[in-house]
N, C-alpha and C positions, 0 to 999 in steps of 0.2 A: 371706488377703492376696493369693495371686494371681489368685481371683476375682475380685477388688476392682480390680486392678488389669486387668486384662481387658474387666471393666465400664466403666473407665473411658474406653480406649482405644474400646470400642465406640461409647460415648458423643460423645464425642471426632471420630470418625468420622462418626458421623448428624450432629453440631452444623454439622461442616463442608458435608457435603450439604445442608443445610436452608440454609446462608447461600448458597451457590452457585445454589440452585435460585432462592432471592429474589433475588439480584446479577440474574439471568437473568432474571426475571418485573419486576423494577424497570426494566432495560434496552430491556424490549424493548418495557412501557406506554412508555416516554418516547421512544425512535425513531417508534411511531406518534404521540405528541400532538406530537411535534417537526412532523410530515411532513404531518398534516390536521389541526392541532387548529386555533383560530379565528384568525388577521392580528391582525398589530399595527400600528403609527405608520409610516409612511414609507413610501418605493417598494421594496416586494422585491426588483424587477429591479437598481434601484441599488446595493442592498445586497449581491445577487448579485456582479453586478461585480467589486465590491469587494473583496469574499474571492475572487472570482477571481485576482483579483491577488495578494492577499496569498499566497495558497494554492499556487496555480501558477503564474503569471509569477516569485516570487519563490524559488522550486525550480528555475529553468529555469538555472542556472548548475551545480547542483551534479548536474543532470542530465548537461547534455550534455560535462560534463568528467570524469563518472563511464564515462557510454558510451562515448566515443571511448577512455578507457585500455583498458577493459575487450577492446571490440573490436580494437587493439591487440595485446592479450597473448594471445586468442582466435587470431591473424593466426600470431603465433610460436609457440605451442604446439601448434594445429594442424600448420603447417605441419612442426613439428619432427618430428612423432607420425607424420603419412603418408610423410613421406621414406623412411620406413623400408620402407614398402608400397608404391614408386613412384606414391604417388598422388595427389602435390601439386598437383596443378594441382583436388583437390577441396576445395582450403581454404574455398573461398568459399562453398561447401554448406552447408560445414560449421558455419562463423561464422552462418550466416543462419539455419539448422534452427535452431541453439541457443542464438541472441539471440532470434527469433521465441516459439519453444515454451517458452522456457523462464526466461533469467536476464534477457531484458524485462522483461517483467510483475514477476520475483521481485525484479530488484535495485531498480528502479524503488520497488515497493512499500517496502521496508527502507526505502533512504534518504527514502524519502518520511514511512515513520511516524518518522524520527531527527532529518527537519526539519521539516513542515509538522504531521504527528501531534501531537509535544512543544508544539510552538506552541501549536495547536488548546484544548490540557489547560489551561496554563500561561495563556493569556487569560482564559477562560471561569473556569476556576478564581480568576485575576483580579477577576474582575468579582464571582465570590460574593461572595467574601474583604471586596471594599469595599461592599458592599452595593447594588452596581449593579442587578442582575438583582432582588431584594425593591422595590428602586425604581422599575421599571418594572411593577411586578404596581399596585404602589401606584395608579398613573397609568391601569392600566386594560390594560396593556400586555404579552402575553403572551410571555413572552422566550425561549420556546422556538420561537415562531414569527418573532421577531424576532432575537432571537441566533442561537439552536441551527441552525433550520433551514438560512437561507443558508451557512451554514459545513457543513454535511451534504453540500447540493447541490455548493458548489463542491469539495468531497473526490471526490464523485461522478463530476463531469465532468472536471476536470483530471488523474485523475490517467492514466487513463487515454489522454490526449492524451499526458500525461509519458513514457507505457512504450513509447509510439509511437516519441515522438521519440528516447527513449535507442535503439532499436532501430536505429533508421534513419542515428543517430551513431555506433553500437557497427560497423554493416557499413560505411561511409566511413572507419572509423580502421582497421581491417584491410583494405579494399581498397586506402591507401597504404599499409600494410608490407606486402600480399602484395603487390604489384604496383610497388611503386615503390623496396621494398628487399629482396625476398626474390625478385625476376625473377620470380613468377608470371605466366604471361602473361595481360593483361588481355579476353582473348576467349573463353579458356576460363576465368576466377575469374567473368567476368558471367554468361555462357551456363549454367555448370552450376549457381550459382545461382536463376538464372530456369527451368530445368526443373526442379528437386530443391524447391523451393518451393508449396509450394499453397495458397491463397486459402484453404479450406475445413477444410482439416488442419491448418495452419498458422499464418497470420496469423489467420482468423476465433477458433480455440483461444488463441491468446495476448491478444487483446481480450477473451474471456469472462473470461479469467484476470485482468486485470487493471479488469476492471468488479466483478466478487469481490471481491478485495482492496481495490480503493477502497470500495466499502458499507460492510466488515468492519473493515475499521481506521479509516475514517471513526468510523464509530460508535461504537468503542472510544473511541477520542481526544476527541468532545465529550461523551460519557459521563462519561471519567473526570473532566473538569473539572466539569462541573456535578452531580458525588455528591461530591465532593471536600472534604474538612473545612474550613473559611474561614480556614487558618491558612497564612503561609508554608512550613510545615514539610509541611501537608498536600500544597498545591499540590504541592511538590516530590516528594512521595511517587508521587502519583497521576499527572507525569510521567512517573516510569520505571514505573509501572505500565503507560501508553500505550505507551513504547516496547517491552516486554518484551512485552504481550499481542498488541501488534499484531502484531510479530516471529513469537512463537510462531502465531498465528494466519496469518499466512502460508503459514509455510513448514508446517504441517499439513494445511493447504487446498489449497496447490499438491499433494501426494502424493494427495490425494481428487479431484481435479479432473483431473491427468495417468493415474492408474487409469482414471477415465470416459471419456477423449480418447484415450486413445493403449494401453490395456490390454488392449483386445481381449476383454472383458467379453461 
């Protein structure tokens, strides 16, 4: 009996690697037929656009009001933290090292796969569910080059502009509370920023990081809608699938990717 039951668990074990290993070889045929496979009807650039919009113009609100808190509470925590070590007037270093290197790109990514990712699932999944995407096969129309793709690309390019911009909103909402309510003076919160910042280490490290996580969650997210069961119930599953893989996929990447940048490997 408890052979049996051992067997079972081993069993058990390999079934789940084997689905894992297809999830991964199914994923990763359909990112490339999504990216060179043959054009469909219409202007891709138009199409492009389009999902630009949708994708990231329409993220741009819960962007820059997620940055400026964040940057904010960065400004007062900081500041509280060095008081202690007379060395307030590094607040702005400090905000900037770790909007730049780090919760950019990271927070950026989250809120991006909780609104634009969920979307991404929830359409495309959409679209199975009604028979949209069998109807353009019908037509001659391949709807991984006409759906999937444009919605790749613009994951691709926006979002990355997005982790820019939270960055650049996260240092403006801490340089007024260090400067305009916590008397940091405004000469030395710019200057020791601007020395303590570097191009190469810095800003260029936090754009790889979030060109990563755009690809990665991208793909996760019109993945899970077009494997997606064509059921309400599905769609909705394969949602929080997007959000929770892409999440986890993040923030496992960010720890592989900061080891390579900053670990002295």
């Amino acid at each position: 009996m408890r052979n049996k039951s051992l067997m079972d668990r081993v069993r058990l074990l390999g079934r789940s690697a084997i689905d894992i290993v297809t999830v991964l070889g199914r994923s990763g045929l359909f990112l490339v037929n999504a990216l060179l496979g043959r054009g469909g009807a219409g202007s891709s650039f138009q199409l492009l656009v389009r999902q630009l919009y949708s994708v990231g113009v329409m993220s741009l609100v819960i962007i820059v009001v997620s940055g400026m808190f964040i940057g904010m509470v960065l400004a007062l925590q900081g500041f509280s933290i060095l008081t202690k070590y007379g060395s307030e007037q590094a607040v702005g270093q400090m905000v900037a090292l770790t909007l730049l290197r780090e919760l950019g790109p990271v927070v950026t990514a989250l809120l991006f796969a909780g609104r634009a990712g969920s979307a991404l699932t929830a359409e495309i999944g959409n679209m199975k569910s009604t028979e949209q995407l069998s109807s353009l096969e019908m037509i001659g129309v391949d709807p991984l080059k006409y759906i999937v793709a444009p919605r790749l690309w613009a994951g691709f390019i926006s979002m990355p502009i997005l982790a820019m911009i939270f960055s650049v909103v996260g240092i403006w909402g801490a340089s007024w509370v260090a400067i305009d309510w916590l008397g940091v003076y405004d000469g030395s919160f710019w200057s020791n920023m601007q020395n303590s910042v570097s191009f190469t280490n810095d800003v260029l490290n936090g754009v790889i990081k979030s060109v990563v996580f755009a690809f990665v969650m991208t793909w996760i997210a019109v993945f899970q809608g077009y494997d997606c069961d064509p059921t309400s119930e599905g769609i909705s599953r394969a949602t929080t699938r997007t959000v929770v893989y892409a999440s986890l996929a993040v923030l496992g990447l960010d720890f592989i990717l900061t080891a390579l940048m900053f670990g002295d490997f």
